[in-house]
C-alpha positions as a printed Julia matrix, in Angstrom:
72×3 Matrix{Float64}:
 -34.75  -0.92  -9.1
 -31.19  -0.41  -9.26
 -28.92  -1.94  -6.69
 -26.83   0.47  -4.01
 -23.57   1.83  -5.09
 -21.1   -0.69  -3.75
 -18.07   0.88  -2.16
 -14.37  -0.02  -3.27
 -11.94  -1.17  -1.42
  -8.71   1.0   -0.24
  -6.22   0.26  -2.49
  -2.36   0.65  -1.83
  -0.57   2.19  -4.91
   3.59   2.82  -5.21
   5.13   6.04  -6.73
   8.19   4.21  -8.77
  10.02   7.91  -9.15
   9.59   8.75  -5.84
  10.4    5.53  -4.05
  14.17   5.09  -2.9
  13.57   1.62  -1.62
  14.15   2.12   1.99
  12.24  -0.84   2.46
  10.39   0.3    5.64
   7.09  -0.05   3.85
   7.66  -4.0    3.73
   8.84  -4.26   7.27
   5.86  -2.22   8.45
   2.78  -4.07   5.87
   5.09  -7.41   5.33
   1.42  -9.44   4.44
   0.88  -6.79   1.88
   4.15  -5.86   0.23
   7.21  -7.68  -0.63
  11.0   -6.35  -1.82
  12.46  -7.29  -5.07
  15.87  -8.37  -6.04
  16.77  -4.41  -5.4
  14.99  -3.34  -2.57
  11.71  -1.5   -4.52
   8.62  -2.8   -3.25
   5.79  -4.95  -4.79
   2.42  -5.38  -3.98
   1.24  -8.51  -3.64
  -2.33  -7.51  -3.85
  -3.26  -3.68  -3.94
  -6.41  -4.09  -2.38
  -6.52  -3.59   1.6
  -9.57  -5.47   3.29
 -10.89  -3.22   6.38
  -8.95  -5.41   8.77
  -5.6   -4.11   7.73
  -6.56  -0.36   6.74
  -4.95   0.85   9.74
  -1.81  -1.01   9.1
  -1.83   0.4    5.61
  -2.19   4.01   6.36
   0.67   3.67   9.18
   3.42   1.96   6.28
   2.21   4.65   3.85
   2.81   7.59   6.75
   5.63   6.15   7.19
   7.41   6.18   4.03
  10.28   8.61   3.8
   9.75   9.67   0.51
   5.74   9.66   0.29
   6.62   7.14  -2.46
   3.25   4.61  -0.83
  -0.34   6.29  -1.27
  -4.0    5.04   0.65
  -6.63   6.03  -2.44
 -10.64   4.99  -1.6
């Protein structure tokens, strides 16, 4: 018997040629992404736990430059 198909977490992932490092992602999903030493952000973990998904779609609306993407 093989076991149910476990479902992967929602995973935050960052467009380096498309980002301009605004920064807004990291004031909107601080506990998730961090600046560097020029302003690009870093992810500090990519994977979202269900408790922050909302959060996580809201920084990644929010991103000027649709640099920030939500994948399942």
């Amino acid at each position: 018997m093989t076991p149910p198909p476990r479902h992967s977490a929602a995973q935050l992932r960052i467009d380096p040629i498309d980002c301009r490092a605004h920064g807004l992602c990291a004031e909107l999903f601080p506990e998730v992404i961090d600046l560097d030493e020029w302003g690009y952000p870093l992810l500090t973990h990519p994977d979202i736990p269900p408790g922050l998904l909302i959060r996580a779609k809201e920084a990644a609306t929010a991103c000027p430059t649709l640099a920030l993407r939500l994948t399942h």
